[in-house]
C-alpha positions, -999 to 999 in steps of 0.1 A, spaced: 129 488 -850 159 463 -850 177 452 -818 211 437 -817 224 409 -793 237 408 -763 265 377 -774 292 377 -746 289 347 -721 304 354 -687 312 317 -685 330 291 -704 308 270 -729 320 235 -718 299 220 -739 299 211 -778 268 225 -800 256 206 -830 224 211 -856 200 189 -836 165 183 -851 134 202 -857 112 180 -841 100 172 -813 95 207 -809 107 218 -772 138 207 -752 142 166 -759 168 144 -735 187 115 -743 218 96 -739 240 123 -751 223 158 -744 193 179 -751 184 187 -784 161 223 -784 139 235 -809 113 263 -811 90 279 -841 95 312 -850 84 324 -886 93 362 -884 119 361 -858 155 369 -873 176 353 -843 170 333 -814 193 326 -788 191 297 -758 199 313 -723 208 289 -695 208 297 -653 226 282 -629 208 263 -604 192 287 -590 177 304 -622 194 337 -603 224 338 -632 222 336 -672 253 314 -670 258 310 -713 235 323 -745 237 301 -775 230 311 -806 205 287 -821 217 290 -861 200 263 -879 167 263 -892 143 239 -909 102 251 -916 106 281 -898 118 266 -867 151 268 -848 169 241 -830 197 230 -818 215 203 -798 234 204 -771 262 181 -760 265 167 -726 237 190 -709 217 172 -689 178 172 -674 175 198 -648 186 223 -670 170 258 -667 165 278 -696 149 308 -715 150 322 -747 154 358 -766 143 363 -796 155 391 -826 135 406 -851 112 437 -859 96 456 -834 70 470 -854 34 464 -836 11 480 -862 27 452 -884 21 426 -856 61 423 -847 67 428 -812 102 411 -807 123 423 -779 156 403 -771 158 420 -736 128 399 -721 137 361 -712 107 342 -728 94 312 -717 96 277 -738 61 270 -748 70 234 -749 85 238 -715 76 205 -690 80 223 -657 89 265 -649 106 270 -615 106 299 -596 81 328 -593 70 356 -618 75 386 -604 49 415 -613 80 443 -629 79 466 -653 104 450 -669 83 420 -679 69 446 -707 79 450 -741 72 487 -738 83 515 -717 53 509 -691 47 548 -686 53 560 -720 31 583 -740 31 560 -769 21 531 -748 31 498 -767 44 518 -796 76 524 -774 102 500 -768 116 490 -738 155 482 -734 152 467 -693 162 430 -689 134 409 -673 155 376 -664 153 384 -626 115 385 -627 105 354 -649 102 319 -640 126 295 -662 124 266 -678 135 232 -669 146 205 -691 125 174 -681 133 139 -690 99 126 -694 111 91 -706 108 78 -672 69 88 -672 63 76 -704 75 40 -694 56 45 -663 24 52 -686 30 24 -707 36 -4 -676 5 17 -662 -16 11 -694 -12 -26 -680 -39 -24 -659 -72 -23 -660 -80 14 -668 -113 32 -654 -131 43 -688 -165 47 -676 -188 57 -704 -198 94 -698 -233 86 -699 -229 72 -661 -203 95 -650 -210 117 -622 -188 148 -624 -174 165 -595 -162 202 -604 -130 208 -577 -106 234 -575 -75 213 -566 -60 235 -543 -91 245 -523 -100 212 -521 -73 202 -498 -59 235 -486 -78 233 -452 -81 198 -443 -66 191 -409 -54 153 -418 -34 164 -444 -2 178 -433 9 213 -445 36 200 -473 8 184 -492 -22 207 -487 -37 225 -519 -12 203 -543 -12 171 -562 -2 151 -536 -28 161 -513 -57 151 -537 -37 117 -534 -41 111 -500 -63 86 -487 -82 112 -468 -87 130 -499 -96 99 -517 -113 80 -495 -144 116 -492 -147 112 -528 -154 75 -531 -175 79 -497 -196 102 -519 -198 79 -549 -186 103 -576 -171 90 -605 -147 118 -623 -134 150 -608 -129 178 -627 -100 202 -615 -102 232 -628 -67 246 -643 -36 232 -635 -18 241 -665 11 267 -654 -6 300 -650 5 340 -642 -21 361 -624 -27 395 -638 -11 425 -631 -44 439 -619 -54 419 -597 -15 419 -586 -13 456 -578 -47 449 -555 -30 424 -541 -52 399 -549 -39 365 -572 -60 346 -602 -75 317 -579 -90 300 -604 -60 298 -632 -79 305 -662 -50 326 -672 -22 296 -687 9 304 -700 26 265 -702 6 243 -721 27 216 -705 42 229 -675 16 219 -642 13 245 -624 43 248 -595 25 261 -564 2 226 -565 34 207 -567 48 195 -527 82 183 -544 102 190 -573 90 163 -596 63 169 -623 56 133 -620 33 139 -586 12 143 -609 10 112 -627 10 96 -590 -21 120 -579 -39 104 -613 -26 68 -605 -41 72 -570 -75 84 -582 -77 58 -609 -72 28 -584 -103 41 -563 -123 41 -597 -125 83 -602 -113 96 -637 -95 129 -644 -107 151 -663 -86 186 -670 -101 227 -678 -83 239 -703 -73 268 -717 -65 271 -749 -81 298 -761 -60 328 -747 -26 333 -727 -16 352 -697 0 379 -720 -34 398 -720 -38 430 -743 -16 446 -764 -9 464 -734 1 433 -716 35 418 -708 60 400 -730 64 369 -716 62 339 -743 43 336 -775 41 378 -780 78 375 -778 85 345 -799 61 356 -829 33 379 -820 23 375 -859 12 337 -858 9 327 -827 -20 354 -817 -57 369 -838 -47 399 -849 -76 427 -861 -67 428 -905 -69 467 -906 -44 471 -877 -26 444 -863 -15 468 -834 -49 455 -817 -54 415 -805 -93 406 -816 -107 396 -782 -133 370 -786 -123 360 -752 -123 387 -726 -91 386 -713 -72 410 -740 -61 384 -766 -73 350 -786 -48 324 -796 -46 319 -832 -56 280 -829 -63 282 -873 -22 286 -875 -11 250 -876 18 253 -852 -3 269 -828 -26 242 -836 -1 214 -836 10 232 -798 -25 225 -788 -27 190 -802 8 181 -788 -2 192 -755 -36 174 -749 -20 140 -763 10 146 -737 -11 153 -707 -34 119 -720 -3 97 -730 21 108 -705 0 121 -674 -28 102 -679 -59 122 -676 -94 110 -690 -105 138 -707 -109 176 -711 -136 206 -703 -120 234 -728 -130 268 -717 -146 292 -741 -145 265 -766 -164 283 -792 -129 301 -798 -115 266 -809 -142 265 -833 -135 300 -852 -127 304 -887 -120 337 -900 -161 338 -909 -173 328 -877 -179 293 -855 -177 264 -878 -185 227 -862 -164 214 -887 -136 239 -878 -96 230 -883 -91 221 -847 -124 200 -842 -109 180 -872 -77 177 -864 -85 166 -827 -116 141 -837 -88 124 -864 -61 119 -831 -64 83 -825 -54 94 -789 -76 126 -784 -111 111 -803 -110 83 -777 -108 105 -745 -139 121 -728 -144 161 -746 -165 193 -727 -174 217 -744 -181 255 -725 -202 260 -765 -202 298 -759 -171 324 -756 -179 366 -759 -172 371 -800 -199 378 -824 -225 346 -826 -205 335 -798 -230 312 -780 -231 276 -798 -246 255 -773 -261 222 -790 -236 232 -822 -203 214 -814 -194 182 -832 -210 142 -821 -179 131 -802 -182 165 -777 -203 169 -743 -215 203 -738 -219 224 -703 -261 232 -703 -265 265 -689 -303 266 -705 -304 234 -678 -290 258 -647 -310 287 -655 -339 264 -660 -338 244 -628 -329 277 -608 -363 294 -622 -382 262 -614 -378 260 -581 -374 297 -574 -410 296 -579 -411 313 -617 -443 307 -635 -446 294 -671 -418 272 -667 -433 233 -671 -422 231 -707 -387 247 -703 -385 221 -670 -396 185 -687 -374 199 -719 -338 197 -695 -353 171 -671 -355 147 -704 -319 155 -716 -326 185 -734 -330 166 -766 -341 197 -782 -307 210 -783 -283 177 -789 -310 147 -807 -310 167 -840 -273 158 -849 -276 125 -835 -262 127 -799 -274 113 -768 -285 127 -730 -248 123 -725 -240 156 -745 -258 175 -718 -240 185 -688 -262 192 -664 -251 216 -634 -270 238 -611 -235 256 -596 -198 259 -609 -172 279 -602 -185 309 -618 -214 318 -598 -232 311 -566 -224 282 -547 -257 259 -541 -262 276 -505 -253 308 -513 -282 306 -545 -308 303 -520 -292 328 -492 -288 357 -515 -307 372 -540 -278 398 -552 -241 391 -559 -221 403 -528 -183 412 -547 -166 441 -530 -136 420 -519 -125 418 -553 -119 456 -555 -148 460 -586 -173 482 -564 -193 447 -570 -197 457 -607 -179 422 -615 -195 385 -624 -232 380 -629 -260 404 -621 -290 376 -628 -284 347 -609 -323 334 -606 -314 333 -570 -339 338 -537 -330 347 -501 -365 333 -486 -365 365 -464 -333 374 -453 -303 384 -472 -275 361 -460 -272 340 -432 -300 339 -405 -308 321 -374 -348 318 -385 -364 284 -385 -386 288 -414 -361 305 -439 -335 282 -429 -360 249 -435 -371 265 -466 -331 270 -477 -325 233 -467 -358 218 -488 -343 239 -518 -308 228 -523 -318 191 -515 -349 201 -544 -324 211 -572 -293 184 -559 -325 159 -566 -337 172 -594 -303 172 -610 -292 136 -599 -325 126 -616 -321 143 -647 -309 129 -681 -276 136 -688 -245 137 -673 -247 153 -634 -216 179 -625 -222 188 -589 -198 215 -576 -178 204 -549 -192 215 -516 -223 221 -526 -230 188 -508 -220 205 -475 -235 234 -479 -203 256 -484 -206 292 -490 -186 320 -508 -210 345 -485 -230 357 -515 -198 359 -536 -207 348 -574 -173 358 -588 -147 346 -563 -115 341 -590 -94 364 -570 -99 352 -537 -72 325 -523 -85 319 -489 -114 302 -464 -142 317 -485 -130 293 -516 -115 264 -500 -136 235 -487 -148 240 -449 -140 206 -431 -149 221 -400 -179 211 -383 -192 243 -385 -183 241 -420 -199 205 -428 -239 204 -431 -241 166 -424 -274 160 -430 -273 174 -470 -239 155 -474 -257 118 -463 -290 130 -486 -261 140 -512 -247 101 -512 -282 85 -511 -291 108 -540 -257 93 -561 -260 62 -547 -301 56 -565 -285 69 -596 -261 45 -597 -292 20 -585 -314 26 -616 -294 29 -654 -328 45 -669 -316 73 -651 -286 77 -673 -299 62 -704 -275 61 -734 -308 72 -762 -331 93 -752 -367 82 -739 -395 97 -757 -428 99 -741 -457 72 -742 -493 68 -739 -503 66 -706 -535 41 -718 -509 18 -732 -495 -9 -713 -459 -1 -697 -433 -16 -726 -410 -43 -712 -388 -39 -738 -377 -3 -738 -377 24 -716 -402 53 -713 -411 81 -696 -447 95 -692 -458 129 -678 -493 134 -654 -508 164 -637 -504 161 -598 -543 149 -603 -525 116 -619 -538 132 -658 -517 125 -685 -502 158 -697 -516 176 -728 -511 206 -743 -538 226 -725 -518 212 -690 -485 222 -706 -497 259 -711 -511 265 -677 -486 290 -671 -496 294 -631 -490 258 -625 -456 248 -608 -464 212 -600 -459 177 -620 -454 141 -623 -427 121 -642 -427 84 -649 -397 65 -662 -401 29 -668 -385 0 -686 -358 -24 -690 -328 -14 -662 -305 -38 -670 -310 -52 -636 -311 -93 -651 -340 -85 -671 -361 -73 -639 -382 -41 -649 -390 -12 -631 -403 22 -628 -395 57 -611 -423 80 -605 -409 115 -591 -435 137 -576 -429 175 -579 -447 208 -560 -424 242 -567 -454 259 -555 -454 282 -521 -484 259 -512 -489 225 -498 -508 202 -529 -521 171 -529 -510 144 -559 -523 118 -570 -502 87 -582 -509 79 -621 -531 47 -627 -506 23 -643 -515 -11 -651 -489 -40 -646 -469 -20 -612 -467 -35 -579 -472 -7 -550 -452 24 -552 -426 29 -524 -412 58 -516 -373 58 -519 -365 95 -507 -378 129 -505 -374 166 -495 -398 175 -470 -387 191 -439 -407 172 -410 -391 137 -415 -346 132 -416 -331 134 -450 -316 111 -471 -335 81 -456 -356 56 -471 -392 63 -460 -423 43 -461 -447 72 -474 -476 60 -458 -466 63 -421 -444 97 -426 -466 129 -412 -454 150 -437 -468 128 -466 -498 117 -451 -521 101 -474 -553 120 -480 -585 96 -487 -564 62 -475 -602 46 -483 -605 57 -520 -581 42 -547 -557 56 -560 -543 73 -526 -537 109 -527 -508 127 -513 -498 160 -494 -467 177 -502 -450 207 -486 -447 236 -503 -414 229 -523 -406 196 -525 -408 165 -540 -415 125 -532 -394 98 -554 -411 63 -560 -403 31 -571 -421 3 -584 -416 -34 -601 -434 -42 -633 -456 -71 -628 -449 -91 -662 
């Protein structure tokens, strides 16, 4: 089905249009005016709509005639930055053929810096006639303009001179192997805290603010990790239930940040909020989504790339290319193996590294990147192209290694220069200290890195992020509070977001006033915080988890903007007591290298004298054995030691760790490991629930780790039923 134009401007064209160039691609200022350009293979016309001020009036259309490798541009004398535009594009409407053009919807730049105003849920927004009996096989004439967000044109010169003074000084680069990762949403970080004032809350220049900054270096992370803030359109689903996409997996401008998290009208609060965090010493790292749009299912709205060229720009199913394949979940996958699609993706993460000057990226469902027609290739298109960027290969990559398409999980698979979210680490930990038997293996496997996964190709701990929480899922409190997922505010009849979180209650579903469950609760999250700021690998620690904040059993909270996802500064809100053991935990981390090792540490001979020259790291019963494969197989058995020793880089000083662990529902008694060459183990911090957290103890005086048998050598000791004592001592050279 062909469409014709719509060509009559109600205004005088004051200004003087001229060929322009191809490249860049998107709307470029200078001097003289703004030169546009946008790919299209199939399209037949495209046409450049301007607004007033406003964005209320399409003020002039211009055709956009000229066209080199299949895209059109233009340039346009004498217009200026600030500048809102759209575009309409002609061609085919012929969806069993993959051509869904419709020149009645305004579509949005994909190259677009900044959108201004709001979408508005319409059925005009649809490509279709919404209630037809031929669904998205009808075509729908009604003008969307009113209900879109528009473009603005950006002159981004000013930030890229900015960058390049900024590049000036000392940058933050921290190697990733002693990174601490803090997951945070950037709105609900901020939305709630009372010294913030109400302009800045939940936006870029409240994460700026030294109240904002100073918690975060008070904590001693090193690198937050916001999730998206790439511009983003809830669904229409969650729209009609009144409900909005809190998270933002759901982008529609690879470039645009997203508007509700910007207090003025200048994209470059950005580049201040990142300036900010990099002079306290914290890095940025950015969620990304790249491998689907906001457009959704073939029963989805027109608002961008469907518009512009369904055909390339989207995975189409061969047989009928009516139907998006779906690797993804959310109705479509972007067809990242077309290389303007993949050049979009390239030109974005270099603009939001050169430009805005984030660290690094966490792409979401990146096993999508990875696709070729036959399935997930390490060695993909896009993993080439981006580890050849002598821009992109320099900056920190996450990988999420698993998306819902066939052969879809790929952890331990992605290429040398990528990081990888461990969820075998969560599910592990979880099950450990829930109490689950058989589990010493699967336990010293993601304590140590999980090597088993990443060493084969060659890649250090550092390719394992380790995480207990994220955003998907139980917060740390609620995974001990709540033994089912607790949903119905999101209007799914709870059917939504996991069903097996390896969760416990401890007696009571939800909160309680009981002693004993809640002691139990507090000995578990400071447990599995320990356990992971111990671990090999990379820590990501969900923000709030080191207060104790709680979604109220919620393990699927994308939909909800409100108190149950934004941080609790409240008193009520703040468990002190976990948030000082949370700082004492990051701050021995940052105390001891071994604990962040850049190779991993294979395991020793106990009857060998500790190396000086290299680190190692020995297991023992809690009777002070060293492990053997008859230990390793006692499946009841939910109790161990760990040694690390070696070289810390501390001016040639050596020293050890030794991390005591009971996960049983019993007090035990351990025995310390007989090491040669060690000066007496002091205890630097543990869990136990009789003594105050987070405080250096001297083991021998605490009541809950008396020494049993103080007259025989080598003392023993009683832990409490979950929980765990962490030692140190000097080698004696």
């Amino acid at each position: 089905m062909a469409t014709e134009a719509w060509l009559t401007p109600k205004h005088h064209f004051p200004y003087e249009l001229s060929a322009g160039s191809p490249f860049p691609l998107g709307a470029t200022v200078d001097e003289g005016g703004v030169n546009f350009s946008l790919f299209s293979a199939h399209a037949t016309g495209v046409e450049l709509c301007l607004f007033d001020d406003a964005g209320h009036s399409e003020i002039h259309r211009i055709a956009l005639s000229e066209q080199t490798q299949q895209i059109w541009h233009g340039y346009v004398h004498g217009l200026k930055a600030g500048q809102l535009y759209g575009y309409r594009v002609y061609g085919p409407y012929e969806p069993q053929l993959g051509h869904r053009f419709n020149p009645h919807k305004l579509l949005l730049d994909p190259y677009a810096r900044q959108l201004v105003g709001e979408y508005q849920h319409h059925r005009a927004n649809y490509g279709y006639e919404l209630n037809s009996s031929n669904e998205d096989l009808s075509f729908s004439t009604l003008d969307n303009a009113a209900f879109m967000p528009k473009c603005k044109v950006v002159d981004i010169r000013p930030l890229i001179a900015a960058a390049k003074e900024s590049a000036i000084r000392p940058l933050v680069r921290r190697p990733l192997a002693q990174s601490i990762i803090y997951e945070m949403h950037l709105k609900g970080f901020t939305a709630a805290h009372p010294e913030i004032d109400d302009k800045r809350r939940g936006t870029f220049a409240g994460l700026a603010s030294t109240p904002a900054i100073d918690y975060l270096v008070e904590l001693g992370v090193t690198c937050v990790e916001l999730l998206p803030v790439q511009a983003f359109f809830t669904e229409p689903f969650l729209l009609e239930k009144q409900l909005t996409n809190y998270w933002g997996y759901n982008s529609i401008g690879f470039f645009a940040p997203e508007p509700s998290y910007l207090s003025s009208a200048e994209i470059g609060e950005f580049r201040t909020m990142v300036d900010a965090l990099h002079s306290a010493g914290i890095e940025v790292i950015l969620d990304v989504v790249y491998n689907h749009s906001a457009e959704g299912s073939r029963l989805g709205p027109t608002l961008s790339f469907r518009g512009i060229d369904n055909l390339s720009y989207y995975r189409l199913h061969p047989n009928d290319k009516r139907f998006y394949i779906n690797d993804t979940g959310c109705g479509n996958t972007l067809n990242i193996n077309h290389p303007r699609m993949l050049q979009l993706v390239l030109d974005s993460l270099r603009y939001w590294v050169e430009v805005m000057g984030v660290d690094g990226f966490r792409f979401d469902l990146a096993a999508c990147l990875g696709r070729e027609a036959y399935g997930f290739d390490p060695g993909s298109g896009f993993f080439d192209a981006l580890l050849q960027d002598p821009v992109l290969c320099q900056v920190k990559l996450i990988a999420e290694p698993w998306d819902i398409g066939p052969g879809g999980y790929q952890l331990g698979n992605f290429p040398v220069a990528f990081s990888e979210w461990n969820d075998r680490y969560r599910d592990t930990m979880r099950r450990f200290w829930r109490g689950d038997h058989g589990m010493l293996p699967e336990f010293a496997r993601r304590f140590h890195g999980s090597g088993d996964f990443f060493e084969h190709s060659g890649r250090p701990p550092a390719a394992s992020i380790n995480f207990l929480t994220s955003h998907d899922g139980f917060t740390l409190g609620d995974l001990v509070s709540y033994t089912h997922r607790h949903n119905l505010a999101n209007g799914e009849d709870n059917r939504d977001g996991h069903q097996e979180n390896f969760s416990y209650h401890y007696g009571v579903e939800g909160p309680t006033s009981d002693p004993t469950i809640m002691a139990i609760r507090a000995r578990q999250q400071r447990n599995l915080l320990t356990t992971l700021l111990l671990s090999q690998g990379v820590p990501m620690l969900l923000s709030g988890d080191e207060t104790g904040r709680t979604q109220l059993g919620n393990n699927n909270a994308y939909c909800q903007d409100n108190k149950l996802n934004w941080f609790d500064w409240s008193s009520l809100g703040m468990d002190r007591e976990l948030l000082a053991f949370t700082r004492t935990l990051i701050a021995l981390r940052k105390r001891f290298p071994l604990l962040c090792a850049r190779h991993f540490i294979h395991e020793q001979l106990a009857a060998q004298p500790l190396a000086s020259s290299c680190a190692r790291l020995d297991w023992f019963s809690r009777q002070g054995e060293q492990m053997t494969k008859s230990l390793w197989s006692e499946s009841m058995c939910r109790s161990l030691s760990v040694v690390l020793s070696g070289d810390l880089e501390l001016k040639g000083k050596q020293q050890a760790l030794l991390l005591m662990v009971n996960a049983d529902d019993n007090p035990l008694a351990f025995t310390p490991p007989t090491l040669t060459d060690l000066s007496p183990w002091q205890c630097l911090i543990h869990t136990q629930s009789d003594s105050q957290s987070g405080t250096p103890l001297d083991s021998q005086s605490s009541p809950c780790v008396e020494p049993l048998d103080a007259q025989v050598l080598p003392t023993r000791y009683l832990l409490q039923d979950r929980s765990l004592m962490l030692f140190h001592a000097d080698l004696i050279l």
